[in-house]
PANU-750592 format. One record per residue (C-alpha): residue in one letter; x, y, z. Coordinates in pm, whole numbers, padded with zeros to 5 digits, always signed. Layout:
BEGIN
aXYZ;...
END
This chain:
BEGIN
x-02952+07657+08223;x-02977+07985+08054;x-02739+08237+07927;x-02916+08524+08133;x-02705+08384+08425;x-02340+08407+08484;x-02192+08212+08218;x-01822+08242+08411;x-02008+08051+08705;x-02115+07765+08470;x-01800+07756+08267;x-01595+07714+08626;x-01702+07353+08688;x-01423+07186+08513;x-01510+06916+08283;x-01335+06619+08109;x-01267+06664+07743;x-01586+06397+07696;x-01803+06657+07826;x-02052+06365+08078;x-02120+06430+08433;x-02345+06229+08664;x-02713+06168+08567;x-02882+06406+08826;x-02642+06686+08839;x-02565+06753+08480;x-02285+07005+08336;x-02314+07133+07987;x-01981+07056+07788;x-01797+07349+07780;x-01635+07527+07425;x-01556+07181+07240;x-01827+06923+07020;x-01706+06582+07065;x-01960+06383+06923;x-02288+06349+06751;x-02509+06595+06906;x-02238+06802+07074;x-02149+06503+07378;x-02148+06244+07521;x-02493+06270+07663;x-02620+06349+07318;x-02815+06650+07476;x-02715+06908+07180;x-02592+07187+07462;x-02269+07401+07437;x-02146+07666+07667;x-01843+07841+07492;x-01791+08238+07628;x-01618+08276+07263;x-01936+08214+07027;x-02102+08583+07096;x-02485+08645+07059;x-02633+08617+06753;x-02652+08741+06483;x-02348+08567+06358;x-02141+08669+06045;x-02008+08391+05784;x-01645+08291+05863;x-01592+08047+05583;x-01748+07771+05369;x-01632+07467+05165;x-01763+07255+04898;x-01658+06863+04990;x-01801+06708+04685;x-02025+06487+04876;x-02257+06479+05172;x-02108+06649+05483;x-02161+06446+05843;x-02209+06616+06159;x-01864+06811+06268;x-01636+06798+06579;x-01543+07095+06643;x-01223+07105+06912;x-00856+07247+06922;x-00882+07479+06723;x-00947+07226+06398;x-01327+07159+06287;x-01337+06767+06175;x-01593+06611+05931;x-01629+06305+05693;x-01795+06350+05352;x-01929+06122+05123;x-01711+05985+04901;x-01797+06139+04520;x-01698+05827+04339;x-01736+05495+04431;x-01815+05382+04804;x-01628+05504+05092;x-01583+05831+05288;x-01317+06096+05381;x-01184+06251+05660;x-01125+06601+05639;x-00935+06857+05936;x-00950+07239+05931;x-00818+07511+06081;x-01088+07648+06239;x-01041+08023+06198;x-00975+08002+05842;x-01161+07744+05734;x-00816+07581+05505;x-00682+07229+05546;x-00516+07140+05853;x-00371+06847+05683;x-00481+06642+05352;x-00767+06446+05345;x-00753+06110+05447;x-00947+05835+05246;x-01160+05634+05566;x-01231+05334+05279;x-01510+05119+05342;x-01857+04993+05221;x-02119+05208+05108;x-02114+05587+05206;x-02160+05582+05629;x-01863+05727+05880;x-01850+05876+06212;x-01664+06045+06414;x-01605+06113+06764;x-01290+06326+06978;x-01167+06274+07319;x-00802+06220+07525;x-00631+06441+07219;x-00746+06222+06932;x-00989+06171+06647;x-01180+05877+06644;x-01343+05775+06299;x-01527+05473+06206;x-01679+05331+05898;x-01945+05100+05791;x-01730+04787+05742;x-01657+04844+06144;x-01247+04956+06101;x-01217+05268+06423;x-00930+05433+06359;x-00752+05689+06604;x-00556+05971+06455;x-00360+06277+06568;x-00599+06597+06517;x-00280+06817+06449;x-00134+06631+06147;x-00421+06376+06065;x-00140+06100+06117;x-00303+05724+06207;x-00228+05605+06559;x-00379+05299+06569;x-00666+05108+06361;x-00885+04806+06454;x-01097+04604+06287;x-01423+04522+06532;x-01485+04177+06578;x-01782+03971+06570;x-02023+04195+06309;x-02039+04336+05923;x-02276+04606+05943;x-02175+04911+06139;x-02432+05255+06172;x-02378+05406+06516;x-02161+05677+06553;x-01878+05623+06821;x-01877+05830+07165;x-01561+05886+07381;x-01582+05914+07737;x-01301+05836+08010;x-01059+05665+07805;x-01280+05467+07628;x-01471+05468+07281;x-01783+05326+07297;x-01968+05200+06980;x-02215+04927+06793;x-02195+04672+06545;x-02471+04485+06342;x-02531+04248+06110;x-02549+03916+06311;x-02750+03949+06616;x-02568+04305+06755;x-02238+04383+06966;x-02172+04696+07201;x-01802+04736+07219;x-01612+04918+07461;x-01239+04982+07303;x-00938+05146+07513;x-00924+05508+07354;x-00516+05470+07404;x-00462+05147+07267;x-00722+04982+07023;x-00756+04740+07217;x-01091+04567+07272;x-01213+04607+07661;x-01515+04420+07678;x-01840+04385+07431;x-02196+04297+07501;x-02498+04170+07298;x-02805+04394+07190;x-03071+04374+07007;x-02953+04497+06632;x-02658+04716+06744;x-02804+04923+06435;x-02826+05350+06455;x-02783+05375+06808;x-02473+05615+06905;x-02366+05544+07268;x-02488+05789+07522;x-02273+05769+07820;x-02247+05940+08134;x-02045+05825+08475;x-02271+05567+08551;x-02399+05385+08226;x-02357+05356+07861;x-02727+05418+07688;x-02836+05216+07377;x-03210+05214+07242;x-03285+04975+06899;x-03615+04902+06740;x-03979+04821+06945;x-03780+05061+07231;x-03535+04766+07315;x-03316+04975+07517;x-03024+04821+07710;x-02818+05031+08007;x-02480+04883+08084;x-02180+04953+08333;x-01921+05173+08148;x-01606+04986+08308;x-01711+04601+08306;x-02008+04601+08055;x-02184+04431+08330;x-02576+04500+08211;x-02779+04732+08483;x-03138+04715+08308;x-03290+04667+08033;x-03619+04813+07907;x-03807+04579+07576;x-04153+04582+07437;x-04346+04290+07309;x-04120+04339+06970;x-03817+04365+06788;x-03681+04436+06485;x-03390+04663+06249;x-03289+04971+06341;x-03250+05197+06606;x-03255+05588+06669;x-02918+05726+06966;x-03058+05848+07274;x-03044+06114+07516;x-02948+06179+07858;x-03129+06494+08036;x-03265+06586+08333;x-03168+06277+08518;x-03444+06043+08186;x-03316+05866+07926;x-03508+06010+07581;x-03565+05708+07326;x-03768+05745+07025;x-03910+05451+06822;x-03992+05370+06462;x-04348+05339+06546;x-04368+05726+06603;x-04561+05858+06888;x-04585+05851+07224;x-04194+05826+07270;x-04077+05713+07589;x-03839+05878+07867;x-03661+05643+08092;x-03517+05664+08405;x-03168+05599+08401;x-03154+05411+08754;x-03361+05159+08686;x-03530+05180+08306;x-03881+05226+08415;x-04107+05461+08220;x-04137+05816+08354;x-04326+05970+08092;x-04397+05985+07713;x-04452+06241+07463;x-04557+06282+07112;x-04310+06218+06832;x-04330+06064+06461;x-04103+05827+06355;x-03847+06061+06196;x-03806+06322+06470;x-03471+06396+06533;x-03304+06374+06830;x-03390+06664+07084;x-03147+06898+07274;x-03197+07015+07622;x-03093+07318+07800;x-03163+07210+08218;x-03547+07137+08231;x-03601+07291+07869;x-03647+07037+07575;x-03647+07141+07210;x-03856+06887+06978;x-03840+06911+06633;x-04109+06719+06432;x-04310+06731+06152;x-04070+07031+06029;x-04202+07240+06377;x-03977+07317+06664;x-04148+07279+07025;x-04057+07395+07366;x-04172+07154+07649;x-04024+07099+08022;x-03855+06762+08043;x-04114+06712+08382;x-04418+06817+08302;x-04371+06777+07898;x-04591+07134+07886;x-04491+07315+07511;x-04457+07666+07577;x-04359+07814+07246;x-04382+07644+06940;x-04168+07836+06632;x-04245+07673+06273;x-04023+07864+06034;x-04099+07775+05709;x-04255+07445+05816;x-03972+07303+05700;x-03719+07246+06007;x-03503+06922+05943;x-03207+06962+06147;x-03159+06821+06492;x-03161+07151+06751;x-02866+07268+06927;x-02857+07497+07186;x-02558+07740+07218;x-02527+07989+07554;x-02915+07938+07568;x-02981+07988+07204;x-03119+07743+06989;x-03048+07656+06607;x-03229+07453+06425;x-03202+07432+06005;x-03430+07405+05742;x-03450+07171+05407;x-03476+07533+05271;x-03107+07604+05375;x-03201+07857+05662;x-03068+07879+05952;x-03217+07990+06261;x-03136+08137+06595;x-03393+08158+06862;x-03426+08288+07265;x-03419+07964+07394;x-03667+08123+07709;x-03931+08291+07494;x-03859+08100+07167;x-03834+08456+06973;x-03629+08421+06651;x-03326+08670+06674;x-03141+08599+06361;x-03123+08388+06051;x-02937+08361+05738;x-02976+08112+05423;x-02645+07882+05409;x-02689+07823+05040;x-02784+07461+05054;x-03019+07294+05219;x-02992+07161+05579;x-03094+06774+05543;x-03226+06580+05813;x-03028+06306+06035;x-03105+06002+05844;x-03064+05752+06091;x-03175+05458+05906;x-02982+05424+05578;x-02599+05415+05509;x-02628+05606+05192;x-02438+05934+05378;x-02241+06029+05723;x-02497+06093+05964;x-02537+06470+05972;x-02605+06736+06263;x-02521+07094+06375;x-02225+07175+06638;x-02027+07426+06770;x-01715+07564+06945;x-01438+07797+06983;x-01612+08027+06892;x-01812+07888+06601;x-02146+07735+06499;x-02115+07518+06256;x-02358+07379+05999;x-02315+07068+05761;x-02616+07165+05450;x-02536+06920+05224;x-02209+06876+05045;x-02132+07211+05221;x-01944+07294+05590;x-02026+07657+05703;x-01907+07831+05986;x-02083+08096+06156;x-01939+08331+06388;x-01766+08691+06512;
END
């Protein structure tokens, strides 16, 4: 979908606050980022008639004293975790959007090592940390509804995703667990065994819940009973995983190993296509049949069917972030600390700015920092660059 049509005739399709529609005839989420990679699907694309055309002006900034996750960006509040700046652990943090102050005072998330996550959904805030505690709080006051400590593993590294009542999520550490845990309650609804249950956020739409570990072991399951639907494995296994993404009716896993990369499809698992990709290439975004690939610190255009690359823009050869695509323009950030905005059709650059820090890759191996990423909403884009949140907008 691109911005040169109607944008009130894409916006009218109302969607649930998860943002996931059926596999073939897919909705972009509409003025709200929910999860990693904007929602549920993962597919990094926002439609919100209140973030204007680029070029954007800076609305705010603030220092966290530690390594800035990727934000949630909904009800008028813009949600991160940061790295804790002494000792292990991480904090949750809630602003008002428009002014960029505290919403409410930080709240310490505790835990192991330096890894949280986030996800929104039903009117609450979902965080999680690396010794597997999801908590749900009240966005407005940052009050705690309920907490839960997931059963059955020690390790946690895959960032929750709400969809229909439900937070979905993984756990590692012995063999690995996908949970499914009633958004309302806490309570655990049903849990399944994986792989490794390691780096894999949840991508979910009506139909399954999408995982994808090491050696492309990627499971798809029923998102009311758990009840596995396929499952697509390689000769091999191992640690790790990388969250994958639902477009154009193909599930997008990447591997470890690097190159090709597979794309599933979602009815049955079977292999409709590959494409190049190293090891550490981000997660792509999507805009209808239009993919945006960053790799190698290069961002490529291809169609999600015929995997043809179109326009290739390489910056300053130094492109990190995962892309996002906002009313048919793409961002994408640097290690340099720029920022980018691009015609998602023609892949012409039409603005950019340096956010003052450098933009750091999704590290989706190591629990050393929140997983990081790009969003936007009400009327903002919003960048994490590293122990700094900046908001872009009019």
């Amino acid at each position: 979908m691109n911005f040169r049509r109607t944008l009130a005739a894409l916006v009218g399709v109302l969607l649930p606050v998860a943002g996931f529609a059926a596999p073939v005839a897919q909705a972009a989420q509409t003025g709200v980022s929910v999860t990693y990679q904007v929602d549920a699907r993962h597919d990094g694309t926002l439609l919100d008639s209140g973030v204007a055309a680029p070029p954007l002006d800076r609305k705010w900034a603030r220092d966290l004293g530690g390594r800035v996750s990727y934000p949630i960006v909904a009800g008028g509040r813009v949600f991160v975790t940061s790295a804790s700046p002494s000792g292990y652990g991480t904090i949750l943090h809630g602003f008002d959007a428009a002014t960029g102050q505290d919403a409410w005072a930080p709240v310490d998330l505790g835990g192991t090592y330096w890894w949280s996550a986030l996800a929104y959904g039903g009117g609450r805030l979902y965080a999680q940390n690396y010794d597997g505690v999801l908590s749900a709080f009240n966005p407005a006051t940052g009050a705690k509804v309920w907490s839960v400590q997931l059963p059955g593993q020690y390790a946690f590294s895959s960032p929750p995703t709400f969809a229909a009542g439900v937070v979905y999520t993984g756990g590692a550490g012995s063999g690995g667990t996908l949970y499914a845990v009633d958004a309302a309650s806490g309570a655990v609804l049903w849990t399944q065994g994986v792989a490794n249950g390691d780096d894999s956020s949840p991508a979910v739409t009506a139909n399954g819940v999408y995982v994808s570990y090491a050696c492309e072991q990627t499971y798809a399951f029923d998102p009311k009973s758990g009840t596995p639907i396929w499952r697509h494995q390689t000769g091999c296994s191992g640690g790790g995983g990388r969250t994958p993404v639902v477009a154009d009716g193909g599930l997008w896993i990447r591997d470890d190993a690097g190159a090709p990369a597979a794309v599933l499809n979602l009815a049955d698992g079977a292999v409709r296509g590959t494409y190049d990709a190293t090891g550490s290439a981000p997660a792509p975004a999507f805009d209808g049949r239009q993919g945006y690939f960053v790799d190698n610190g290069v961002l490529k255009e291809r169609h999600s069917r015929t995997f043809e690359n179109r326009w290739t823009f390489a910056g300053d050869n130094q492109l990190s972030s995962a892309p996002i695509v906002v009313n048919g323009y793409v961002y994408v950030g640097s290690r340099t600390g720029q920022l980018w905005a691009l015609n998602g059709a023609t892949g012409e650059p039409v603005w950019s700015t340096n956010v003052g820090a450098p933009i750091e890759p999704p590290d989706e191996h190591n629990v050393s920092q929140p997983l990081t990423g790009l969003a936007a909403g009400g009327g903002l884009v919003v960048v994490p660059a590293t122990n700094t949140l900046v908001a872009y907008g009019h």
